[in-house]
Every structure is written in structure tokens, then in C-alpha cells.
N, C-alpha and C positions, 0 to 999 in steps of 0.2 A: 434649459438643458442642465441636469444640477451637476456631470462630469463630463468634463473632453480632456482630449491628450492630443497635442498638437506636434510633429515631428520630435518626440522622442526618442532619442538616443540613450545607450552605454554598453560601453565595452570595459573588456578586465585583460589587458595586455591586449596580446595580439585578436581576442574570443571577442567579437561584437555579437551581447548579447540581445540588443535592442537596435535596431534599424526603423529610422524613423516613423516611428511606428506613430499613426493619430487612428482616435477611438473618440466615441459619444455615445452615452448611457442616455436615456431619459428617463423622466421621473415616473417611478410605481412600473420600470420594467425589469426583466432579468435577462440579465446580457451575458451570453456563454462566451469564453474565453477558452479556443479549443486547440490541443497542438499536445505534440508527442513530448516526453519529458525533455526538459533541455533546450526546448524552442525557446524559451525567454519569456514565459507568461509569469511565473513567481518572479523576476527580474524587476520587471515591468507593475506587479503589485506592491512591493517592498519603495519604488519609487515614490507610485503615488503617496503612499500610509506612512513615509519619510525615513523608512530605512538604508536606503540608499539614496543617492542625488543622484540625476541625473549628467550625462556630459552637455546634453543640448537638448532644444524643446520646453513647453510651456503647459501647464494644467490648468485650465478653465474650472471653474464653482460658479456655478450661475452667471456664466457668460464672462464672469471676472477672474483675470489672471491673480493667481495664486501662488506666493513661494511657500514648497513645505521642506522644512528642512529636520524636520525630526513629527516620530508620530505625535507628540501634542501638540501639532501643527495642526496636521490632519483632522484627530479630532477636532478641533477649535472649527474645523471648517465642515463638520460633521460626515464625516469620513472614518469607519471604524472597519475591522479587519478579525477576519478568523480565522491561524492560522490553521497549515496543515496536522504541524505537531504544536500541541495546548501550550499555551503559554499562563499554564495555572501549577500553585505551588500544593502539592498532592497532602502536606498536612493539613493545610487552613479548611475549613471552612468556605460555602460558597461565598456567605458574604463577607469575610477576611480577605479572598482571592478579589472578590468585586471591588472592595473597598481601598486596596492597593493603589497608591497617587493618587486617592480624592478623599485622605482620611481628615476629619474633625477633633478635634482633640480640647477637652477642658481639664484643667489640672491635670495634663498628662496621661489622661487616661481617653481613649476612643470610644468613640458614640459610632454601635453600627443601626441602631434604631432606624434611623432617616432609609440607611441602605436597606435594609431587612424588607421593608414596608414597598419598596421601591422593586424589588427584586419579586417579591410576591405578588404587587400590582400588573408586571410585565408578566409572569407567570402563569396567573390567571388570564391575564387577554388573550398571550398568546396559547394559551392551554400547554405548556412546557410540566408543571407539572415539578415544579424545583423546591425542595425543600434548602430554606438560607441558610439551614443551622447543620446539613449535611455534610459530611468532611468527604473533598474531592476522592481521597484516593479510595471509596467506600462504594462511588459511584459508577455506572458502567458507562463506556464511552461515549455513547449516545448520547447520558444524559449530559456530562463534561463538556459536549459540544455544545447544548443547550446553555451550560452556564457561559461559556464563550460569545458566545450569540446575545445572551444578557446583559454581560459587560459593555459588550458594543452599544447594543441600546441605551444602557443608562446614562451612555456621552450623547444621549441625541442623535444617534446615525440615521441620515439620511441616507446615504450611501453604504452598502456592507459589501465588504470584501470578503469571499467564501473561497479561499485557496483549497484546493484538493478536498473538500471536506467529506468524502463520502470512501476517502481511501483507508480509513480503520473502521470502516462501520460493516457492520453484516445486512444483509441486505432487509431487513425487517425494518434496521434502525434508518438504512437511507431511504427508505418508503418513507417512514416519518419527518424525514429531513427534506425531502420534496414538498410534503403534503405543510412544513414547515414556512418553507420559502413561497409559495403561493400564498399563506395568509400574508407574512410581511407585505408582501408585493401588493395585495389589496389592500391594504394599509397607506401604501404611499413610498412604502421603501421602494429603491432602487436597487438593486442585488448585482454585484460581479463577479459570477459563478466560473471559478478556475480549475479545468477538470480536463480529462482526456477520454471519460466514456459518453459512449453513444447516446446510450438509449436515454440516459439521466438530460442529456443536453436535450433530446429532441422533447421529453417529455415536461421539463419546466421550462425554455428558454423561449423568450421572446424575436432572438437575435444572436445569432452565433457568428463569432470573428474567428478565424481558423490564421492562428500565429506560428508560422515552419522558418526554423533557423533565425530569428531574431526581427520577422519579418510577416506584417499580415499579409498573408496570401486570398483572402477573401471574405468575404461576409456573406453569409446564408441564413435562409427562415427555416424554422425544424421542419417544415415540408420537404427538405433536401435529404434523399436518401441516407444509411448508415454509410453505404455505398460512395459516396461522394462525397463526405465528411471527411472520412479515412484515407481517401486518394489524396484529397486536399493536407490534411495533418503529414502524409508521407510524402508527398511526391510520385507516387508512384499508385498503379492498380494493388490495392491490399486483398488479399482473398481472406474473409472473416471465418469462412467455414474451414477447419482444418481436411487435410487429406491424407481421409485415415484410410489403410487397405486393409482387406478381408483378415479377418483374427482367426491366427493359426497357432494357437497357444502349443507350448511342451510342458515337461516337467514341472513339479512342484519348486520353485526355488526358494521362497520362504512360507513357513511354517510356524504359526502363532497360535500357543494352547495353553486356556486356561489363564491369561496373561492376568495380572489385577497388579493395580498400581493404588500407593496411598499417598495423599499428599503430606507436608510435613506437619500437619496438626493431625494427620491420623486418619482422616476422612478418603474413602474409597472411591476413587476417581473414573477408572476402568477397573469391571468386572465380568471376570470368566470370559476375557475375550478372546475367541479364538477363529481365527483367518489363515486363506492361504491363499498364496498370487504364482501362480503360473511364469514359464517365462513367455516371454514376447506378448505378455497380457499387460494391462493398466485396470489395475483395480484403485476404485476411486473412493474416499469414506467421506460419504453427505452427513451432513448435521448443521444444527444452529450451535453458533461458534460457542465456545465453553463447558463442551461436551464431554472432554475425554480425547480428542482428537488433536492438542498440543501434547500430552504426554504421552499419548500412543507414540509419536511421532520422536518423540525425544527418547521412549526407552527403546527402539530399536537402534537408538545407538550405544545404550547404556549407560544414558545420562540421566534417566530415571534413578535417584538414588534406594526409594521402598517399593518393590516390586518382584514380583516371583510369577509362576507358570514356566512354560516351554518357549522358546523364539530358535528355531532353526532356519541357519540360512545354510539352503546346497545340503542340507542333511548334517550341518554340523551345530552343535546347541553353541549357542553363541551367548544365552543369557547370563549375565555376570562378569563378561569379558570387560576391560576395559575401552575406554573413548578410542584410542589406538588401533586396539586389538580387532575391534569392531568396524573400523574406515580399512583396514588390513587387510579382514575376510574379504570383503568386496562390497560395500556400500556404501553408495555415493549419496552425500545429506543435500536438499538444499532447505535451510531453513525457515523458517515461519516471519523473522523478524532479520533481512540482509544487513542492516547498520546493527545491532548487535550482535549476534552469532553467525552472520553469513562471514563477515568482513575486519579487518581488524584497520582502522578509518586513519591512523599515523603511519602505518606502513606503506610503501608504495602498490600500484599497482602488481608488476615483477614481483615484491615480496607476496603479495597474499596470494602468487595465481601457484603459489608453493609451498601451502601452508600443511598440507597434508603429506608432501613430499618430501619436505625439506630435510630429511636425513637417514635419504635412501637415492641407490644412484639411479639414472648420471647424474641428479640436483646435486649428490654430497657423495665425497668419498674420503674415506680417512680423518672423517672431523670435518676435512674443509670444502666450503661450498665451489662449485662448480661451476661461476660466475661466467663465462663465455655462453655454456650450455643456459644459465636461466635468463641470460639477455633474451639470449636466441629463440628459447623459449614462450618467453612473455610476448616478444614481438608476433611472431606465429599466431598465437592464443587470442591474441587482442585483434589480426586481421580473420582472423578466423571467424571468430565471434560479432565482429564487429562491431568489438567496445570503440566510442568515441570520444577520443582523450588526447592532448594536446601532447602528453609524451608516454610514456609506458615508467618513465620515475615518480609522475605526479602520485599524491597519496588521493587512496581510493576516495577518503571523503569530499575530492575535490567533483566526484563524477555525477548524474544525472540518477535517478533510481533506477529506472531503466538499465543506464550502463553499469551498476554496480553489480546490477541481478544478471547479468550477461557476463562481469567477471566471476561470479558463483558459482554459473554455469559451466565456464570454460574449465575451472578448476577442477569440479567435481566432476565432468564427463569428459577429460580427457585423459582419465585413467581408465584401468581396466576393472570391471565394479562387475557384478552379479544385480543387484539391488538398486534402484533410482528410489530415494526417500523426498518427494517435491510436497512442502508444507507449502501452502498460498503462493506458488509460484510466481502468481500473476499479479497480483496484492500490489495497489499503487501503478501500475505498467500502463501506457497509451496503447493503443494500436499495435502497430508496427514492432514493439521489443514483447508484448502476447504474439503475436505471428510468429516471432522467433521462437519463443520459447516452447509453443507448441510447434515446430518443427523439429526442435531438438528433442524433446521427450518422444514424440511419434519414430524417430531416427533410432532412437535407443527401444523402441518397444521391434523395431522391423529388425534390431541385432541381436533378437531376444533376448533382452533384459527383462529382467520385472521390475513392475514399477509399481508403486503406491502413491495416488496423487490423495492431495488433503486439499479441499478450498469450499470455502464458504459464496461461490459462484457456483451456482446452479446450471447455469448455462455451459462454462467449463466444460465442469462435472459429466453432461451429458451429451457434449461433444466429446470428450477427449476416452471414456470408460470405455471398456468391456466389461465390467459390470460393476458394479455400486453396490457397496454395503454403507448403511444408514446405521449413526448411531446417535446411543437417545441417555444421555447419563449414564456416559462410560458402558454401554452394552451393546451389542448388533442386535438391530431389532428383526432387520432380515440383509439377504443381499438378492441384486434384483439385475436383471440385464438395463444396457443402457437405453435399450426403446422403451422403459414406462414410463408411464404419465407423469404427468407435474403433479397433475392432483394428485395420485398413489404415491409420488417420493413426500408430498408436503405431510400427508396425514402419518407417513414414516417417521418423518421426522419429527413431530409432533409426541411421536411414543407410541405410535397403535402400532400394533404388528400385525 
């Protein structure tokens, strides 16, 4: 057995996020680690790969008890780890980034030969496909993960720790990253796949442990429904399918002509796009990620700085207004990336659920804040949403992803908005905080609002639409209702029209 975990324990104050938790990997399998955000599964990996100590319990490595008290512990006992966000420095080089804490040095100068050779050898088995002389930040995410996945090997990992790794990949790149983790696995590796979707669990996992509130709640073969997965990660009957009612669209509420955006080298990102969303509709824009479809999404707030055409919201030209001016008319953002632009991670909770409000009344009157009103406020907002948070002062960075994107939410849809702007809503989210959030945008399309959903989920995409426009380098190639095929959205996306 090359990993067990024998009553495991830790907690952070009063928050136990590990209840005795014991686990067993075997050799050459992949073991799904399945639970909504916030259950304690990154908790529980950060233990093993020695970033945190445990309060109690013991780790087995071939049967023999093990102390790890930092990861070159781990490694030494061939234990290696990918996290969710890269732990790769974006000027270097891959094998600069590789060669970090194993560097050689004669007269002061580094030898990456040894690595170079080493990295191209794993490249080649594995068919990755890595050029060593590549500078990270050059690279697209997929492949970054690959150099992660590198590193690991070149310590010998018999064990890989795969934390969330499929939560910034488009879904082309996590097709390659299954098809990835099945070679290792015939290889010999042992894989510990830390994830909260379905279909990725059922379709590579040998053995799924399903961890709710700091506690395995059971272990399953992917022959186990999505069905019974998701009951098990919630507690609760989850309904996967949302429930959308008959579309009774009205007026035009925005109006998009002729838009074209340039990026800041000059290069034309979106062209001649022109769209319009109804109210009480969800119009949804399909594409492979890098499309046009992050600055779409940014210059209807007018955050796009080179950019011209029409943007009418409600029949008023709105394009060239300010960040302000633009959240004013009635547009409510949720953005693409919640830890940078959704959130401000030092401020508390209470402060960010007021960040758009903060100096307009009741939040502010006469310069000064209205602290009774955003106690009052934030508490409301937080049972409402059902952020879970030990107080409503803690700062947001202390919350779950889940719970941050459900502060987002609450902020931005519990004002009065014409316009829902949802970029990857779902992006990162288990079960249970997707369920939510597709009730809440379905909530807002039945009080007709318009909405514009952006996601690189297909599936989303064509539960949540009333119809889909596909775009293919910054253009609509067409837009199409939400009952067509996979195959006609794929070949869309692709660029045929």
C-alpha cells in the first residue's frame, strides 16, 4: 500500500477541518478525493506534502509510519503534489522553474544540462510535449500544468497529488489531462485526484472517497451514479438539472453594434460584434476559451480601454461611460477571475458585500457610512446566500471558493440591475454552490432581467441558454437556440459557420 492516512485530524480555532479522517491509495491506482469546497480535502493534501501538520493521526509509505513535516519530506518519501494555483515563477524558464531547490552549481554558475535532458526524457514518455528552453508565462495553462506534473516526476513521485487541477483548464485541455493521468497510472503511479466534478471522477477514478464537512462520508466505485455522488458531497437530494420555465422573453435591454476591441499591442480582439439580449432571456456566448469572450465581457463595463461601436443598455448608449457610471445604469458584473476582480481578499466580508454601494444611501449618507444599516446588511446577505463563514468580519480571503462566488453574488444581485454580466460563474464550484448559482441566475431571468452568461462548460451553456451565440476570434459565427447539437455547437466553435 504505498499511501494511508490513519485518523487524521485538524482544526483552525473553533473550524475542524479534518475529522478523523483514514484513507488508502494503492499502487498504479487513481483515487478521487470528492467533496463540495470547504469539506477539508486541500486541508488534508497540504498535510500529507507537509504544508500543514497535522493535530493527530499518522501517514503510512509502504506500510511504514512516516513523519512529514515540510514538503522535502514528502518528496524524500516520494510524494509530490500539483497544486490548484502553479507554483511556477512566470519569467523562468521551464527548466529554471524545474531546477529550483535541486540546483548544481560549479564556479557559481548552474548547470541546467542534467535537467534540460531529464525534462525532455519525461516529455517524450509521457508525450507532454515541453519545450525546457520555454518561458512559463509564454505558455498556455494546460501546458504549465504539464510542467507541474514534471517537476513532480523528476523527485521520483510515486504518489502525485492532483489538487483541483482541471479547475482553469477548458475543457479540450482537461480531456488531455485525463488522457494524461491514465498513462502515469499504467506507469505505476498512484494518482490523488482532488476534485468536485462528476463526470472527470467517474471517468478516470479507480475509487472515490466522498469528504463532507471535514469528514469521509463514504467511498464509492465510479459505477455509482452522478446521482449519488452529489447527494453524498451535499447531504442532501441535489437536482443536477436546473429548472428552467417556458421563455417569455420582452424587450430589447441591451444592444451591441459593431463593438471591436484592440488589445494594448494593437491587435483586434473582437470584431464587428453585434448582439442583443432580450429581457427575461439568457443569452449564452460558447467559444474555446481565448476567444474575445473576456473582453466582451469586460467592455460592457467599460473596462475595455481601445474600443468603439454601439453598447446600449435600456436604449441608453452607455459606451464610454465610466466603471461607475456603467454599475449605475443597472449592470450587475460577476467576473471571470472572484480572487482578483470579483473580491477585494483584506477587506471583510461586510465590506466587499458594499463595494458598489458604498457611497450611496442607506450604506452612506453625508460622507459617513451607515454602520448599523451594513451590519444589518451583510448579516441578511450572508443568510440569504448562504455564505459559510465563521463571522461576517472575517476577510473574504479566509472563505471556500464556493463561498466567495456566493459573496459576488449576493453583492451584485441584490441591487436593482437591468443586465446580469456572469463570466465562468461556475469556474472552480462543487455541486451544491453550481445549484445555487443556477438558481439565482434562473431567479433573475423569471424577474426579467437579461442576462449574458460567458462559460467555457458546455454542458452549463446548454442547460442554462435560450440561445447561444458562438464566437470564434472575436466574431459570432452565428447564434443558435439551446436545443442544437453538440456536434453543430463543436464544428461552431471551431470557426465554420
Amino acid at each position: 500500500m504505498p499511501l494511508e492516512l490513519r485518523g487524521v485530524s485538524k482544526s483552525f480555532g473553533n473550524l475542524i477541518a479534518n475529522d478523523q479522517i483514514n484513507l488508502k491509495v494503492g499502487k498504479g491506482e487513481i483515487h478521487a478525493i470528492l467533496g463540495e469546497n470547504g469539506a477539508g480535502k486541500s486541508t488534508l493534501m497540504n498535510i500529507v506534502y507537509g504544508l500543514l501538520q497535522p493535530d493527530s493521526g499518522e501517514i503510512l509509505v509502504d506500510d511504514q509510519t512516516v513523519k512529514i513535516y515540510e514538503p522535502s519530506d514528502a518528496i524524500k518519501h516520494g510524494i509530490g503534489m500539483v497544486h490548484q494555483h502553479f507554483m511556477l515563477i512566470p519569467v523562468f524558464t521551464v527548466a529554471e522553474n524545474i531546477a529550483l531547490g535541486r540546483e548544481k552549481s560549479k564556479f557559481g554558475i548552474m548547470s541546467l544540462a542534467e535537467i534540460k535532458t531529464k525534462i525532455k526524457k519525461l516529455s517524450d514518455e509521457f508525450k507532454f510535449d515541453i519545450d525546457p528552453d520555454a518561458i512559463i508565462e509564454d505558455l498556455p495553462v494546460g501546458v504549465q500544468q504539464r510542467v507541474e506534473i514534471v517537476k513532480a516526476l523528476m523527485y521520483d513521485a510515486k504518489v502525485l497529488i492532483l489538487d483541483e487541477p482541471t479547475a482553469v483548464l477548458t475543457p479540450q485541455e482537461t480531456d488531455e489531462l485525463l488522457n494524461v493521468m491514465k498513462v502515469l497510472k499504467s506507469k505505476g503511479t498512484s494518482i490523488i485526484f482532488i476534485t468536485h466534478k462528476l463526470r472527470e471522477v467517474k471517468e478516470v477514478a479507480d475509487k472515490i472517497t466522498i469528504i463532507r464537512l471535514g469528514k469521509v462520508v463514504g467511498t464509492q466505485l465510479p459505477t455509482a451514479s452522478q446521482e449519488e455522488l452529489a447527494n453524498l458531497m451535499v447531504g442532501r437530494q441535489v437536482d443536477l438539472a436546473p429548472n428552467k420555465v417556458a421563455f417569455n422573453p420582452g424587450i430589447n435591454v441591451l444592444e451591441i453594434n459593431n463593438l471591436n476591441i484592440f488589445n494594448d499591442a494593437g491587435r483586434k480582439v473582437i470584431n464587428n460584434l453585434s448582439l442583443n439580449i432580450r429581457a427575461g432571456e439568457i443569452v449564452a456566448i460558447a467559444g474555446v476559451q481565448g476567444n474575445g469572450q473576456s473582453e466582451l465581457a469586460r467592455a460592457l463595463l467599460n473596462l475595455e480601454k481601445h474600443s468603439s461601436g454601439s453598447i446600449k443598455l435600456d436604449g441608453q448608449e452607455i459606451q464610454g461611460f465610466t466603471v461607475r457610471d456603467s454599475l449605475r445604469a443597472g449592470i450587475a458584473y460577476i467576473p471571470e477571475s472572484r480572487e482578483l476582480d470579483g473580491l477585494i481578499s483584506t477587506f471583510s466580508i461586510t465590506e466587499n458585500l458594499i463595494l458598489d454601494v458604498h457611497d450611496l444611501e442607506p450604506v452612506a449618507s453625508r460622507g459617513q457610512l451607515n454602520r448599523a444599516y451594513i451590519q444589518n446588511n451583510a448579516t441578511t446577505l450572508v443568510k440569504e446566500f448562504d455564505v459559510r463563514t465563521q463571522s461576517i468580519e472575517d476577510n473574504s480571503s479566509s472563505l471556500s471558493g464556493g463561498n466567495k462566488q456566493k459573496v459576488v453574488l449576493a453583492r451584485e444581485l441584490s441591487r436593482e440591475v437591468k443586465l446580469v454580466v456572469a463570466a465562468q460563474p461556475t469556474r472552480g464550484l462543487d455541486v451544491g454552490s453550481i445549484e445555487f448559482v443556477y438558481e439565482k441566475l434562473l431567479a433573475e431571468r423569471a424577474n426579467k432581467k437579461a442576462i449574458l452568461l460567458i462559460s467555457s462548460e458546455l454542458d452549463e451553456v446548454m442547460e442554462l441558454a435560450d440561445r447561444i451565440a458562438v464566437i470564434y476570434k472575436g466574431e459570432i459565427v452565428g447564434v443558435v437556440d439551446s436545443d442544437v447539437s453538440r456536434e453543430k455547437l463543436g464544428l461552431m466553435m471551431a470557426g465554420i459557420k
